[in-house]
C-alpha positions as CSV (number, residue, x, y, z in Angstrom):
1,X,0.0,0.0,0.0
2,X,2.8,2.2,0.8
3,X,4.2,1.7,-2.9
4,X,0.8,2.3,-4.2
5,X,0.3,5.4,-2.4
6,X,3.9,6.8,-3.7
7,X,3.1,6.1,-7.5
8,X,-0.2,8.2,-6.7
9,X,1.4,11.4,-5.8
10,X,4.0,10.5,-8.6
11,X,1.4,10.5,-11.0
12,X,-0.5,13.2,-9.5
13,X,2.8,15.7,-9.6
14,X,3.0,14.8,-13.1
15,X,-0.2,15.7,-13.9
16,X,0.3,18.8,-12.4
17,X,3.4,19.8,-14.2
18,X,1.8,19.2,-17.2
19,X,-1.2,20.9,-16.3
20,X,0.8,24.2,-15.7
21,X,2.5,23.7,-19.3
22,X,-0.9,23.9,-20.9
23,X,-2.0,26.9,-19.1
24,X,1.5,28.7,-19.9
25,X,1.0,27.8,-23.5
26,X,-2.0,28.6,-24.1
27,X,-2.4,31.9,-26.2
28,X,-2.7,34.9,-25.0
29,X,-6.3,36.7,-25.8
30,X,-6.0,39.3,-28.5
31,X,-5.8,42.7,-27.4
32,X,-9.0,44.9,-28.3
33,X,-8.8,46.8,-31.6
34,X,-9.5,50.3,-32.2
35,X,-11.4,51.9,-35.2
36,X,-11.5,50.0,-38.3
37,X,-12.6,51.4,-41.9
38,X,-13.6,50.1,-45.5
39,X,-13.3,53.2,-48.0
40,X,-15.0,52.2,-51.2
41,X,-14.6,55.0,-54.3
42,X,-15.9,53.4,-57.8
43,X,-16.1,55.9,-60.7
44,X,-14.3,53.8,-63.9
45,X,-17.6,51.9,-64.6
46,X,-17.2,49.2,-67.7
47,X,-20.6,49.5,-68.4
48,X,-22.3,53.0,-67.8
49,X,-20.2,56.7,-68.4
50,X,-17.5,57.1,-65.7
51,X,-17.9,59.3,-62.6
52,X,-14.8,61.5,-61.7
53,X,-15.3,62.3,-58.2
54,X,-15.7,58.6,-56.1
55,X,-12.3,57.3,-56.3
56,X,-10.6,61.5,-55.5
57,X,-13.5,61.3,-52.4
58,X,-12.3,57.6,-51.2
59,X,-8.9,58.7,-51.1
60,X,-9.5,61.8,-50.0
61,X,-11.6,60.1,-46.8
62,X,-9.2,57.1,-46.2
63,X,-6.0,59.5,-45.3
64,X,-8.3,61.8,-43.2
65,X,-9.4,59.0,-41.3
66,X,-5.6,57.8,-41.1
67,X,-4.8,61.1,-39.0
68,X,-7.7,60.3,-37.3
69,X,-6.5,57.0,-35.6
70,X,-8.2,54.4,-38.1
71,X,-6.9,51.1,-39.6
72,X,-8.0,52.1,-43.3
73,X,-8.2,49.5,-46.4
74,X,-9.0,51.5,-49.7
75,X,-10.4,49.4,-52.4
76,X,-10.5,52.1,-56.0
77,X,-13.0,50.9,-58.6
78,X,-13.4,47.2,-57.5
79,X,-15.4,44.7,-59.4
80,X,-17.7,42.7,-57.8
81,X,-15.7,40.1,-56.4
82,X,-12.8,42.6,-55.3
83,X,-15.9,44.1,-53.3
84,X,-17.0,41.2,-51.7
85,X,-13.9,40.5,-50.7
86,X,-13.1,43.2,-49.2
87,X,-16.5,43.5,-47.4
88,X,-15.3,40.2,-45.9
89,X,-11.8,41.2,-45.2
90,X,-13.5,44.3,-43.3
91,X,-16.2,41.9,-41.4
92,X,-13.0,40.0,-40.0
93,X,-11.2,43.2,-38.5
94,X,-14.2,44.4,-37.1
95,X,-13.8,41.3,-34.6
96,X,-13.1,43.0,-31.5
97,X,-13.1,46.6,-32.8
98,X,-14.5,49.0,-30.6
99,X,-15.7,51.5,-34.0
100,X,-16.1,50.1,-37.4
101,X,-16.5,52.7,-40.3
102,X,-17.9,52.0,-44.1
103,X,-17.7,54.7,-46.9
104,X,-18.9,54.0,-50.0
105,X,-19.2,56.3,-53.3
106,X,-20.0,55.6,-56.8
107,X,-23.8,54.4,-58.1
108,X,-26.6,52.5,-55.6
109,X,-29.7,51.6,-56.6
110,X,-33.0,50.7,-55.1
111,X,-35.1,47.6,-56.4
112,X,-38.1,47.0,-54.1
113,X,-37.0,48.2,-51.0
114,X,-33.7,47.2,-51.3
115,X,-30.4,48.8,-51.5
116,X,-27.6,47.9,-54.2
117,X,-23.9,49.1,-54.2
118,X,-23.2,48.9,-57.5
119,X,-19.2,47.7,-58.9
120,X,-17.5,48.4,-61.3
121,X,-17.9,45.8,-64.2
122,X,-22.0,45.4,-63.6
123,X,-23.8,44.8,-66.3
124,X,-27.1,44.6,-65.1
125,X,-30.3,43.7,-67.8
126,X,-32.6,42.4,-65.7
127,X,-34.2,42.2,-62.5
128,X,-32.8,38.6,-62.5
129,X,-29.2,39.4,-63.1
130,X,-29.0,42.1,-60.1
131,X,-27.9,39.4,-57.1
132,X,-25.1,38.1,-59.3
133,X,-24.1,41.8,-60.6
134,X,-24.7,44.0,-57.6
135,X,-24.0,44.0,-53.9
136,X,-26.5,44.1,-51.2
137,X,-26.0,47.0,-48.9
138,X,-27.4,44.4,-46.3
139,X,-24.5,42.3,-46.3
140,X,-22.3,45.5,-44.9
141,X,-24.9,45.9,-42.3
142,X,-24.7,42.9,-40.9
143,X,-21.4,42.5,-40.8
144,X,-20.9,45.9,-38.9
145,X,-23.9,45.7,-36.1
146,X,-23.2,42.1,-35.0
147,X,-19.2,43.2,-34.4
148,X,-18.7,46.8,-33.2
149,X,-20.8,48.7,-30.1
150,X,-20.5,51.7,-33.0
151,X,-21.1,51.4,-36.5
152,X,-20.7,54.4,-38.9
153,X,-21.7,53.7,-42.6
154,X,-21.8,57.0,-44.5
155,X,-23.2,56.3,-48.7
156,X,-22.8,58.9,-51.2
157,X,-24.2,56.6,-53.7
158,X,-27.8,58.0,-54.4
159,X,-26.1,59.5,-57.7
160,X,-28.8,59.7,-60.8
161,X,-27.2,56.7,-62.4
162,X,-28.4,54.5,-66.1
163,X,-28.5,51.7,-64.1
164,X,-31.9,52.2,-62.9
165,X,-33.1,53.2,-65.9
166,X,-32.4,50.5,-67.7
167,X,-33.5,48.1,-64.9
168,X,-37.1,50.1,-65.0
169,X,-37.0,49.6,-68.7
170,X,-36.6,45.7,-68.2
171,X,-39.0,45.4,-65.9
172,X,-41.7,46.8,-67.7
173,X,-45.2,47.2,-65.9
174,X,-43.3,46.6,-62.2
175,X,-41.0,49.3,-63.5
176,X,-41.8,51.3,-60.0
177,X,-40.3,49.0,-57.9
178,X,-37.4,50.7,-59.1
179,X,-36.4,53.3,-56.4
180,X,-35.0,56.9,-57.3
181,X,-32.4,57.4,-55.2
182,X,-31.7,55.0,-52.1
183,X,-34.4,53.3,-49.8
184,X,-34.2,54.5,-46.2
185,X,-33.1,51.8,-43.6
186,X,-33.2,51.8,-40.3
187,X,-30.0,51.2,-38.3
188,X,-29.7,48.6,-35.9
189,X,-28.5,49.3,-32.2
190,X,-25.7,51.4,-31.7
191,X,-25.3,52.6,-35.8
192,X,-25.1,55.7,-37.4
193,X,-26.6,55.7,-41.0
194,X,-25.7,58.6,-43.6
195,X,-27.1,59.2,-46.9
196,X,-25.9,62.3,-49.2
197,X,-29.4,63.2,-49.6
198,X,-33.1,62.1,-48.4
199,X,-34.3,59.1,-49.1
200,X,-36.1,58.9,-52.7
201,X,-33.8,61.6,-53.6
202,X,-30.4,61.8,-55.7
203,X,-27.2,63.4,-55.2
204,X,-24.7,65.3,-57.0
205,X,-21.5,63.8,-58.5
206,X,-19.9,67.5,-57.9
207,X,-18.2,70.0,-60.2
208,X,-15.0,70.3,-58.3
209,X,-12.7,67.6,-57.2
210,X,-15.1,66.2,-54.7
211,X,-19.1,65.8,-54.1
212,X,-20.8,68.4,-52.3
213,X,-20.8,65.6,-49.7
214,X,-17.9,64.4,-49.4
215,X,-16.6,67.8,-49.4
216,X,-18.6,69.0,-46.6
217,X,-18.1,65.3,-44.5
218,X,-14.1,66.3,-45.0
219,X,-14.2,70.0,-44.4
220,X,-15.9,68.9,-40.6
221,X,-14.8,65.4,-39.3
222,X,-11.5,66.6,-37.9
223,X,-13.3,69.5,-35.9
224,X,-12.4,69.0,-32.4
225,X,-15.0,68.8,-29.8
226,X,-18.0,67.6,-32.1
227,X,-19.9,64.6,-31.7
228,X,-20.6,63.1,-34.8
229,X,-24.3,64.0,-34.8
230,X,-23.6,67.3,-34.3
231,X,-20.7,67.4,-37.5
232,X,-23.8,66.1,-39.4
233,X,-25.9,68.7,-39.0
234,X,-23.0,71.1,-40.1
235,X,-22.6,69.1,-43.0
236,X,-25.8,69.1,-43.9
237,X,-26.3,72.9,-43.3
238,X,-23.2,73.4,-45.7
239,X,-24.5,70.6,-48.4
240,X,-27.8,72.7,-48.7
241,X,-26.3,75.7,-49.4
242,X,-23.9,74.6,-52.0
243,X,-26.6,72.8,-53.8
244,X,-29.7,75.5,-53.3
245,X,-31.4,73.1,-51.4
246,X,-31.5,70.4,-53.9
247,X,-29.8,68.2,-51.8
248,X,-30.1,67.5,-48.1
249,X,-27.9,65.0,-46.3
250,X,-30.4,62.4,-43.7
251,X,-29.4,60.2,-41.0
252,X,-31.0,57.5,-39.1
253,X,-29.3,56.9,-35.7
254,X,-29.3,54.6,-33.0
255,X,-26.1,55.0,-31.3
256,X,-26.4,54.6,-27.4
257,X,-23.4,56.5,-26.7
258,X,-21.4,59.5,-27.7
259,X,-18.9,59.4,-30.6
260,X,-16.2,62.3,-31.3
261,X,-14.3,61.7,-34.1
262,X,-11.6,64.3,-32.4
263,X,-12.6,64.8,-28.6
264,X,-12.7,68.4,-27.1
265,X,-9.4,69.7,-25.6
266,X,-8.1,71.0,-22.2
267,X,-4.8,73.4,-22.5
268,X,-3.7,76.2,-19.9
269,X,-1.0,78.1,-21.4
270,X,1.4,80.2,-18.6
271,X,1.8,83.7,-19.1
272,X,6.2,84.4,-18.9
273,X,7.5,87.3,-16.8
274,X,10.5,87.6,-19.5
275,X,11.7,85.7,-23.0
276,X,12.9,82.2,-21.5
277,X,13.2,78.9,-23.1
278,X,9.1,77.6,-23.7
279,X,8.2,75.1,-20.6
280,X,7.8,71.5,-20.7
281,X,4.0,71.0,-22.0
282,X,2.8,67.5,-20.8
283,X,2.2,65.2,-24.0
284,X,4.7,66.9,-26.3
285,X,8.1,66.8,-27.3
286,X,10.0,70.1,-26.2
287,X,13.0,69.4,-28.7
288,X,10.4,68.9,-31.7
289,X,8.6,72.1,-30.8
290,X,11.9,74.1,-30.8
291,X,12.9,72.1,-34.0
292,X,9.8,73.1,-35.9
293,X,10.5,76.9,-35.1
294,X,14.0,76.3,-36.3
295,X,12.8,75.1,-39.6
296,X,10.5,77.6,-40.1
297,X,13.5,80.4,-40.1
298,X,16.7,78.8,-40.5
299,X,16.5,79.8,-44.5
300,X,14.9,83.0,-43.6
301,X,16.9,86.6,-44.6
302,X,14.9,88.6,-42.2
303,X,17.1,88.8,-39.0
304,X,13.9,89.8,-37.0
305,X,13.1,86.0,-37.6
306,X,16.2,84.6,-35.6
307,X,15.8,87.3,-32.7
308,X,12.2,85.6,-32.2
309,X,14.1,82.0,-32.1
310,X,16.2,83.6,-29.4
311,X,13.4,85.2,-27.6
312,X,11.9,82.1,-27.2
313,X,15.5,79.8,-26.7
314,X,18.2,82.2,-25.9
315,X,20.1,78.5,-24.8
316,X,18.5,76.4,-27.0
317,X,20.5,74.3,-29.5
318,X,20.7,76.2,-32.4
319,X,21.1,79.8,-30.5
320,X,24.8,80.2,-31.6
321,X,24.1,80.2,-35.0
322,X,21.2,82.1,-34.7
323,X,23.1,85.0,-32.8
324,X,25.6,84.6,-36.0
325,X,23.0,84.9,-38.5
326,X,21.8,88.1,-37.1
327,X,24.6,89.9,-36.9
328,X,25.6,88.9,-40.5
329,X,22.0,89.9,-42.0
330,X,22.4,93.2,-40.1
331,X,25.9,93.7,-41.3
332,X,24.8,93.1,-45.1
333,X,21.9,95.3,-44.6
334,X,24.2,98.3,-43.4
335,X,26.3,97.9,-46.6
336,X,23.3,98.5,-48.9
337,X,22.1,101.3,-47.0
338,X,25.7,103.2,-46.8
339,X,25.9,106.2,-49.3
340,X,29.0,106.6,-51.8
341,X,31.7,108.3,-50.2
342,X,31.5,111.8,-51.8
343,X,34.5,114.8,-52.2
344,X,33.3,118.1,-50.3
345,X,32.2,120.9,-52.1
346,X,34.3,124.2,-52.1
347,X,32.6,126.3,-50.0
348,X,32.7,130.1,-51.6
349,X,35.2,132.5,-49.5
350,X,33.2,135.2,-47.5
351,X,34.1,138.9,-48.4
352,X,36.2,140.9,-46.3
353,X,34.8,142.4,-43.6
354,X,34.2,146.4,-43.2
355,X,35.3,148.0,-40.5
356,X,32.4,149.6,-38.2
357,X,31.4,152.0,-36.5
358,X,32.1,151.3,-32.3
359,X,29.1,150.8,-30.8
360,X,27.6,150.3,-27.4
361,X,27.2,146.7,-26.7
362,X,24.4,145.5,-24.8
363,X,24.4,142.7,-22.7
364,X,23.4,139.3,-24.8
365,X,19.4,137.9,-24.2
366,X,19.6,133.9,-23.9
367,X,17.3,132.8,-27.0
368,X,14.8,130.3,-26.4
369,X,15.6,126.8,-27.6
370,X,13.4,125.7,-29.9
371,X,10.7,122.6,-29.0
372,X,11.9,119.6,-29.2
373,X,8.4,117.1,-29.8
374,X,8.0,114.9,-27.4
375,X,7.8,110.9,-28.9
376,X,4.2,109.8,-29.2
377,X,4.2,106.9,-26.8
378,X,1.0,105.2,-27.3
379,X,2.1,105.3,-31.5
380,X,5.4,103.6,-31.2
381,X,3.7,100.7,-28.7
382,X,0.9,100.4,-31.2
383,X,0.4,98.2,-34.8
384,X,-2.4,96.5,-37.0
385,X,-1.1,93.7,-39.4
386,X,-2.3,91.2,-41.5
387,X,-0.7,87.9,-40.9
388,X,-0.3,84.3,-42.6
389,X,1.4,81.5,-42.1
390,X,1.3,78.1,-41.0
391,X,0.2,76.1,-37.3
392,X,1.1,72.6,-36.9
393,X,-1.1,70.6,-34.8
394,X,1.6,68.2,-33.1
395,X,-1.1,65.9,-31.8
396,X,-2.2,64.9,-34.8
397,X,0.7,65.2,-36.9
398,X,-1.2,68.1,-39.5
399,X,-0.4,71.3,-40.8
400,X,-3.4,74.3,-41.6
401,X,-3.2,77.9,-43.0
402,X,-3.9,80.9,-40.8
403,X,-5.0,84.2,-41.3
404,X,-4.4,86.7,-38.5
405,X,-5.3,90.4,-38.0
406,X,-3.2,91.3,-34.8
407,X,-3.9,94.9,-33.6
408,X,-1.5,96.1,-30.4
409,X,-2.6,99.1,-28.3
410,X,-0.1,99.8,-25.3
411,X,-0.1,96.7,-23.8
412,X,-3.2,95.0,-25.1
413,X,-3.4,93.0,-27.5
414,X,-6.8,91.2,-29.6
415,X,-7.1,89.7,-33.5
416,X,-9.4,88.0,-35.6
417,X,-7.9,84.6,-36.6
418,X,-9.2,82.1,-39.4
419,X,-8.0,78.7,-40.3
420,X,-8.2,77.7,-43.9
421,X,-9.7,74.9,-45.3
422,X,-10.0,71.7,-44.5
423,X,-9.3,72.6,-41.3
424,X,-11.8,75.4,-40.8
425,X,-12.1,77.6,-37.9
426,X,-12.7,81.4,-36.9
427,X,-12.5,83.2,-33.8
428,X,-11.5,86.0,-31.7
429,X,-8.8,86.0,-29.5
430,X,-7.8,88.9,-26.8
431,X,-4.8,89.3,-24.8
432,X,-1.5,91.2,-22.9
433,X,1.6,92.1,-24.5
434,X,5.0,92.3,-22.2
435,X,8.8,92.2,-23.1
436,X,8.1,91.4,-26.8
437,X,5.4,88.3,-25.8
438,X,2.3,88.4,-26.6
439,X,-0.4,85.6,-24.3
440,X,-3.8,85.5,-26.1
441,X,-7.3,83.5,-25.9
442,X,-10.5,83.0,-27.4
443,X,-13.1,80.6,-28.4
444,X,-13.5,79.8,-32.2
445,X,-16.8,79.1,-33.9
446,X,-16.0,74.8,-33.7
447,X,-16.7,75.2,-30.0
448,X,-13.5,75.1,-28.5
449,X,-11.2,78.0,-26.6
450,X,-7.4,78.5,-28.3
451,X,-4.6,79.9,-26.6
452,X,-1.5,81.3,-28.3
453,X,1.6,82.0,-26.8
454,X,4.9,83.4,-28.2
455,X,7.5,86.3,-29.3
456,X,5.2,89.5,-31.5
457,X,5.9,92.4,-32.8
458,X,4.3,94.3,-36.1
459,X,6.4,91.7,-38.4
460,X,5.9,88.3,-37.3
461,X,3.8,86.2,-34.4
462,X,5.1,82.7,-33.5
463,X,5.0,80.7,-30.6
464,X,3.1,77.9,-29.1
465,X,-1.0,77.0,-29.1
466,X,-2.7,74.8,-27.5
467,X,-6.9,74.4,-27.3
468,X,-9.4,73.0,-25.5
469,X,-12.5,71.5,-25.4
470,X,-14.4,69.0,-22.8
471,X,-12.0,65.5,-23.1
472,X,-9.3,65.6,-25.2
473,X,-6.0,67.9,-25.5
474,X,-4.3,69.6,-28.5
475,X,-1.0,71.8,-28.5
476,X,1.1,72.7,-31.8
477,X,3.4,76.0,-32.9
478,X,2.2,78.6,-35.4
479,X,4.6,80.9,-36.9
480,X,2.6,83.9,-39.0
481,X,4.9,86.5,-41.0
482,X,3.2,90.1,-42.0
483,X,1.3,90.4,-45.2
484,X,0.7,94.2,-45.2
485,X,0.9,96.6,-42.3
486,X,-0.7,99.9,-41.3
């Protein structure tokens, strides 16, 4: 019994070790994914006139999305089994995504209810050929509300396309099961469906380089601060207007939670009692903010532009040759200035003078010294100029245009700032100017409040921003150069 009860806890620490080896090699669970998108542009169509815009909007879409965070796959004028693979592909990565995104442009089509994406070799005759030629917008659907808690399908496919036609030719007297435009549908729980126009209705292929949707879905997804429903409704504010209100972007929604595509911000900038090297801002790189501001001037032949670099890093790392650059721009600007060297004029020899008749002299009256004006102090601390230049949003990696009227008064400052397109924004922004800084805030029309920070004067503006909004943060370095001044 002994013997037996020895091989029992033999066999039972074997067990065990091998036990343990199963549970280390067993595989580790796979790590939740992010945001996942399928960008679908079809325009090259084998058997109907091509559209111009679809694959320049897809494209367009998929690198904004990039920026925005979003594992992208592009598929450019795909034939039907290219889209259904792909549609496949994208129902595999949306296995543990926590957003999934579809974009589709090109022609759709509505047969009885139904929705159709339409690829690029269809050849559709008949009501019969349409499953084997066209792709259900169902089988998207499903794959996206069964996977992700948020689905976001936007479809700028409710173009006025031969397709139907044709298919209402063939069908003869149930020719009005044929749709114009694209059927409504209602999204499942937690999805956010977007049409370029109301149901029944079709869109515009656009005159410029993209749709009037597309343009207006890529001039606002990258406004920080909105939730997506509220993007929409600028979108479909600026669609209507573009197209005289033929065409009005609709939604259906059931989303049970918030989405931002880029959250609000949170940024308090710190005013600096003199010029000092810019403070360590939590989230970015000091070195690559000072290295942006080097770029932006090391080429430069202004020497004003290197005294701002100093202002800001009279230590920093490329301060030496900075302080070298200055004094030789300022040495070759005295040159031009100097006047030729010129021989002085004979002056003509005064006449002898008569002698006079002696006369009392009277003691000499002190004459007044003449006025002397006094320097307008509130003129020499004062300036209006138009600015441009560039900011570059370090948090996302992008660059915009900016537009800035800065107006000085003492030591006040306030301008009127505008960001160009795609990256549109306007504001106000008010502020205190001290030892060649200027520290300024205001909220802009996206809904969010900018601070700017850095070295002014009636030349140039550069510096640091950073803005805010409820839940995420931004910062980034602008660096404007006059246009025109008053």
């Amino acid at each position: 019994m002994p013997a037996v009860r020895r091989c029992l806890r033999l066999l039972a620490t074997i067990l065990l070790w091998l036990g343990c080896g199963a549970l280390a090699a067993a595989p580790a669970a796979t790590p939740g994914k992010g945001q996942v998108a399928l960008v679908v542009g079809i325009g090259a169509y084998q058997n109907a006139p091509p559209l111009p815009n679809p694959p320049k909007d897809a494209r367009a879409l998929a690198d904004s999305l990039k920026k925005l965070g979003f594992q992208v796959e592009l598929a450019i004028d795909p034939d039907k089994t290219r889209l259904e693979q792909a549609v496949k592909r994208f129902g595999d990565q949306l296995q543990g995504a926590k957003v999934g995104l579809f974009f589709y442009a090109g022609h759709g089509l509505q047969v009885s209810g139904r929705n159709y994406l339409v690829p690029a070799d269809a050849k559709i005759d008949n009501e019969r050929s349409l499953p084997f030629a066209a792709v259900d917008a169902d089988l998207v659907l499903t794959q996206m509300e069964t996977s992700t808690p948020i689905s976001l399908v936007f479809l700028d496919a409710c173009r006025d396309n031969p397709f139907s036609r044709s298919l209402a030719r063939s069908m003869g007297t149930r020719s009005a099961a044929v749709g114009r435009g694209l059927a409504q549908i209602a999204a499942g729980e937690g999805s956010l469906i977007v049409f370029a126009t109301q149901p029944g209705n079709v869109a515009e292929d656009g005159k410029a380089d993209h749709s009037p949707f597309t343009e207006a879905l890529l001039k606002n997804l990258a406004a920080p601060g909105l939730e997506v429903r509220q993007m929409l409704t600028r979108v479909r504010q600026q669609v209507k207007e573009q197209t005289n209100g033929k065409q009005i972007p609709w939604d259906h929604s059931s989303l049970t939670q918030d989405y931002y595509f880029l959250g609000p911000t949170t940024v308090v900038v710190q005013p600096q009692a003199a010029p000092a090297a810019q403070p360590k801002a939590a989230g970015v790189d000091p070195m690559a903010v000072q290295l942006s501001l080097w770029e932006s001037v090391r080429t430069s032949q202004d020497p004003a532009d290197f005294e701002d670099y100093l202002k800001q890093y009279p230590d920093g790392k490329f301060a030496a040759i900075a302080r070298r650059r200055v004094a030789a721009l300022k040495t070759a600007s005295l040159k031009e200035r100097e006047p030729a060297a010129k021989e002085p004029a004979a002056q003509p020899q005064p006449p002898p003078a008569r002698p006079a008749a002696p006369v009392e002299r009277q003691p000499a009256k002190a004459s007044p010294a003449p006025p002397v004006a006094a320097p307008d102090a509130q003129a020499q601390a004062a300036f209006d100029v138009m600015m441009q230049g560039t900011a570059t949003n370090l948090t996302v990696g992008t660059t915009a245009q900016v537009q800035f009227q800065l107006r000085r008064s003492g030591s006040g400052v306030t301008a009127a700032i505008r960001v160009f397109p795609p990256l549109y924004a306007t504001g106000v922004l008010q502020g205190q100017y001290q030892g060649g800084q200027c520290l300024m805030q205001g909220w802009m029309n996206e809904g969010f409040l900018l601070k700017m920070a850095g070295a002014c004067s009636a030349g140039s503006f550069s510096g640091q921003y950073q803005a805010e909004s409820p839940g995420l943060v931004q910062q980034g370095v602008f660096r404007l150069q006059s246009r025109a001044t008053n």
